[in-house]
C-alpha positions as CSV (number, residue, x, y, z in Angstrom):
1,X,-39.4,14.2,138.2
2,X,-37.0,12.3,140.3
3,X,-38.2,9.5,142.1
4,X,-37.8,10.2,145.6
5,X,-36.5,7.0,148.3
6,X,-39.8,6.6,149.7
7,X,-41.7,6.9,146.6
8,X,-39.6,3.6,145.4
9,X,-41.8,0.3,145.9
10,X,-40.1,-2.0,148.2
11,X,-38.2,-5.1,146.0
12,X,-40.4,-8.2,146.3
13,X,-39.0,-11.7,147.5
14,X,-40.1,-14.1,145.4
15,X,-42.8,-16.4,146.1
16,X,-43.0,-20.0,146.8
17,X,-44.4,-20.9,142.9
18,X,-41.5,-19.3,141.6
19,X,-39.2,-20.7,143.6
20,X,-40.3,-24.6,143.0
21,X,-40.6,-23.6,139.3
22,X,-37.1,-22.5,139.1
23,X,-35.7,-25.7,140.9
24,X,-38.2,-27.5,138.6
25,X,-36.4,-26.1,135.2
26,X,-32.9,-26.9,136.3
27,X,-33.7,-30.3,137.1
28,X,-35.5,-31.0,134.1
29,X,-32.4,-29.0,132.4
30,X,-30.1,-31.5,134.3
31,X,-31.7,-34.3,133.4
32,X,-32.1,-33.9,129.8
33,X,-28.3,-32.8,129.6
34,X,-27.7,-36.2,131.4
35,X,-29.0,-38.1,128.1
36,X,-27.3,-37.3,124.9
37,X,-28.0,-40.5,123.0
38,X,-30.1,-40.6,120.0
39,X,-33.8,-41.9,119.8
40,X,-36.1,-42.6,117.6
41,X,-39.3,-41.0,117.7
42,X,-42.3,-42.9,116.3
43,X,-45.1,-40.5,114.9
44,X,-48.3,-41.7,113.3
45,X,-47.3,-41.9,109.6
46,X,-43.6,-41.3,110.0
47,X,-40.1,-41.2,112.4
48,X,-37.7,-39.3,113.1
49,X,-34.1,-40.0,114.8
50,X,-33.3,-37.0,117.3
51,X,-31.4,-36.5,120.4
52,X,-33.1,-37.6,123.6
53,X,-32.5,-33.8,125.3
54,X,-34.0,-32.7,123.0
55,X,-37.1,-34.4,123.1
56,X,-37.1,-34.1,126.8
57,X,-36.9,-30.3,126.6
58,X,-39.9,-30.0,123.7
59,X,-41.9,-31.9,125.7
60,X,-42.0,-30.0,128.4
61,X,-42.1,-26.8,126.6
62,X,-45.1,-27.8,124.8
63,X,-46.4,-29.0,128.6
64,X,-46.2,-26.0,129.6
65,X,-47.8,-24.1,126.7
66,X,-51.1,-26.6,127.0
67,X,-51.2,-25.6,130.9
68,X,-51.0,-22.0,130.6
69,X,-53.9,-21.5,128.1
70,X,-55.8,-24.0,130.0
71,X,-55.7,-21.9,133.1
72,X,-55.8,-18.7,130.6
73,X,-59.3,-20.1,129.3
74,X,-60.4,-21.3,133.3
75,X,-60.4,-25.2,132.2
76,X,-57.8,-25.9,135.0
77,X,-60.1,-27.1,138.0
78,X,-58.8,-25.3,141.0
79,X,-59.1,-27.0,144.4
């Protein structure tokens, strides 16, 4: 069956999370474009030499993993 026009749900605008985490990404995608020099990264028994975008973009990758399963397991405190 054909959907009909007023079977259609209307298109949603997004919301104001979405919007603040989209300008959120492409400054923190700015930012770490901004620095291309090398670093060195000191870990407990070892280093590592790796490019400072790099490092900025894994870190808040893995940010944002730890967040979402601490809301997903209710450990986030919510105001």
């Amino acid at each position: 069956m054909a959907e009909t026009p007023q079977e259609r749900t209307p298109a949603r605008r997004p919301d104001t999370r979405q919007v603040l985490t989209a300008v959120a990404v492409v400054l923190l995608g700015w930012f770490a474009i901004s620095n291309w020099q090398s670093v060195t990264i000191h870990f407990w028994l070892s280093t590592a030499k790796a490019p400072l975008f790099l490092v900025i973009v894994l870190s808040a990758l893995l940010g944002g993993i730890v967040i979402r399963f601490a809301r997903r397991r209710g450990g986030a405190p919510k105001d």
